[in-house]
Structure formats: structure tokens, C-alpha cells
C-alpha positions as CSV (number, residue, x, y, z in Angstrom):
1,X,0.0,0.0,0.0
2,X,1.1,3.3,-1.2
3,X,1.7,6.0,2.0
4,X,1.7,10.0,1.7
5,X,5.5,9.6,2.9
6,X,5.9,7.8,-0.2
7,X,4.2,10.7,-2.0
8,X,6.1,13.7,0.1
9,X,9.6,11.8,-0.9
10,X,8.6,11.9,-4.8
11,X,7.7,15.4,-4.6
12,X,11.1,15.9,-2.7
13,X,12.8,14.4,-5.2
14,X,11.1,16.4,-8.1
15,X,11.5,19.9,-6.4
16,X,15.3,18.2,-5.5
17,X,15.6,17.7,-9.3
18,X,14.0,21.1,-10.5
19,X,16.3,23.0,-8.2
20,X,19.4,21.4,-9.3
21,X,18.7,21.5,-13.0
22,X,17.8,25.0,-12.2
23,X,21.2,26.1,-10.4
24,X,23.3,24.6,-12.7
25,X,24.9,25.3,-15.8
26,X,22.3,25.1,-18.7
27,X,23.3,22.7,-21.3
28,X,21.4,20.2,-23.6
29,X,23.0,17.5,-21.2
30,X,21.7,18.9,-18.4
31,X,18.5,19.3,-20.2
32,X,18.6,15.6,-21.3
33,X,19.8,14.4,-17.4
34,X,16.6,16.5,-16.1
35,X,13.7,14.8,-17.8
36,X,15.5,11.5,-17.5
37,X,15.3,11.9,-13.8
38,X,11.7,13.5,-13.7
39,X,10.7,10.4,-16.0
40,X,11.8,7.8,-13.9
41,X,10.0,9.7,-10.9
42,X,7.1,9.6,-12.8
43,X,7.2,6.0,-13.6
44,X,7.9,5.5,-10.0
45,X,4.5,6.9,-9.0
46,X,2.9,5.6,-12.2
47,X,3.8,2.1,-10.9
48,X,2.0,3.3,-6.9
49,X,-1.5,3.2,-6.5
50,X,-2.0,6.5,-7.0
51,X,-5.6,7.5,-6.3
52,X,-6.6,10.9,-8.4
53,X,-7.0,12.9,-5.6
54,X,-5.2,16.7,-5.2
55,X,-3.1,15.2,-2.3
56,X,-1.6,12.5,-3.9
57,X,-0.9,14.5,-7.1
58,X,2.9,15.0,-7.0
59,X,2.9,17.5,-9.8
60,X,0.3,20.2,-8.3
61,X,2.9,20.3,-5.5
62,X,5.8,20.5,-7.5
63,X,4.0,23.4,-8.8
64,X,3.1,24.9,-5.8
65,X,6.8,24.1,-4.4
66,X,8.5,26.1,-7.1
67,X,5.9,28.6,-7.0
68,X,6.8,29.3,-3.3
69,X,10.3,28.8,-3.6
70,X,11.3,31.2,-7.5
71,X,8.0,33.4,-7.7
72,X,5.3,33.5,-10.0
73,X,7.5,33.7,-13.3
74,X,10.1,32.2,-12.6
75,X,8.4,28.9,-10.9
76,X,6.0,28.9,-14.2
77,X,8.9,28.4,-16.5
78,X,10.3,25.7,-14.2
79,X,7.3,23.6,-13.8
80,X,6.7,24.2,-17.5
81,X,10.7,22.0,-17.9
82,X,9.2,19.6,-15.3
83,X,5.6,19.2,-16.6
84,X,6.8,18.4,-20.3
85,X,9.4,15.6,-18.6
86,X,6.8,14.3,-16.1
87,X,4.0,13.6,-19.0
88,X,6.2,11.9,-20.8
89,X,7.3,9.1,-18.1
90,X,4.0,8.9,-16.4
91,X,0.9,7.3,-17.9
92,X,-1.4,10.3,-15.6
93,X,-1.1,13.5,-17.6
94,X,-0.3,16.5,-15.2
95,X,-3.7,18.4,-14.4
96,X,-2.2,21.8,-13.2
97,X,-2.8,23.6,-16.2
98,X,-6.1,25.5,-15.2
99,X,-4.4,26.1,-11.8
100,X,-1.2,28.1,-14.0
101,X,-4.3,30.4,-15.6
102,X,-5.8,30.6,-12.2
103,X,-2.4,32.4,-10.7
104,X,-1.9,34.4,-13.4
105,X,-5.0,36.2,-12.6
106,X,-4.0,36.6,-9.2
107,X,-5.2,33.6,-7.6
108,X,-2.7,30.8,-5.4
109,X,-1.9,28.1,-7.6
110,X,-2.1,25.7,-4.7
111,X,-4.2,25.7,-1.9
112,X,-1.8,26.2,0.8
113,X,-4.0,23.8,3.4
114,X,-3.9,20.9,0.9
115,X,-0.2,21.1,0.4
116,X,0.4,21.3,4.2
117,X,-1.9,18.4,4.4
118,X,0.9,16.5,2.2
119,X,4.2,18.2,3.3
């Protein structure tokens, strides 16, 4: 059986992932070394039970991790790197699209009780 500590440590991992990729020198390899990692992250959770609930989705609090941690901008264009490398390894397409339009008009991209409920 699949535990939230299970999900917390994938999200770790992607945020660990986003924030390396994002510190370091921008190459095609690091590029390349970036989605490789996110993708086997993403099979990892494809291969939990993952029920399709918002506290078990590991990329709305990746989101809402980068969000918190680069700003608005900044954190966008990250998840954007992460989200196109997550889709590809993991069989559950990312649903934080509406919740990208949602901050741009001024709103939290992630409910801040839900991801304290996770984190």
C-alpha cells in the first residue's frame, strides 16, 4: 500500500531535481539528465497506486513548491521544464494547467491547506 510519505519523498525528489537543474549550468546534457530523472520519478509513481485525488498528485505540489520557492515567473517556466518531462514518463497527464491560468489572474496556484496536508 502506497503512504503519503511515499508521496512527500517523490515530490522531494522532483523539487530536489527542479532546483538542481535550475542552479546549474544550462546545457542540452543537463537538459537531457533533467527529464531522464523527472521520468523515472514519474514512472515511479505511475507504478504506486495512485488514487486521483489533489493530495496525492505529485505535480500540483511541485508546482506549488517552485511557486513558493522562485516566484510567480520564474516557478511557471520551471514547472513548464518539469511538466513536459513528467508527461512523458508517467501514464497520468499533469492536471495543473487550469491552476497556471488561475495564478496568473492573481489567484494561489495551490491551496496552501492541501499542500500542508501532504508536506
Amino acid at each position: 500500500m502506497t503512504t503519503q510519505r511515499q508521496y512527500q519523498e517523490a515530490v522531494a525528489r522532483c523539487v530536489s531535481i527542479m532546483v538542481f537543474y535550475h542552479n546549474g549550468e544550462r546545457t542540452s546534457s543537463s537538459l537531457r539528465r533533467m527529464r531522464s530523472e523527472v521520468k523515472d520519478v514519474a514512472g515511479t509513481v505511475a507504478g504506486m497506486a495512485q488514487p486521483d485525488e489533489d493530495p496525492y498528485r505529485v505535480d500540483l505540489h511541485v508546482e506549488g513548491e517552485l511557486v513558493a520557492r522562485y516566484g510567480q515567473e520564474l516557478g511557471s517556466h520551471l514547472f513548464a521544464d518539469f511538466q513536459k518531462a513528467y508527461e512523458t514518463g508517467s501514464p497520468v497527464p499533469c492536471r495543473s494547467k487550469p491552476k497556471q491560468e488561475a495564478a496568473r489572474a492573481g489567484e494561489s496556484p495551490v491551496d496552501p491547506k492541501r499542500l500542508a496536508s501532504v508536506t
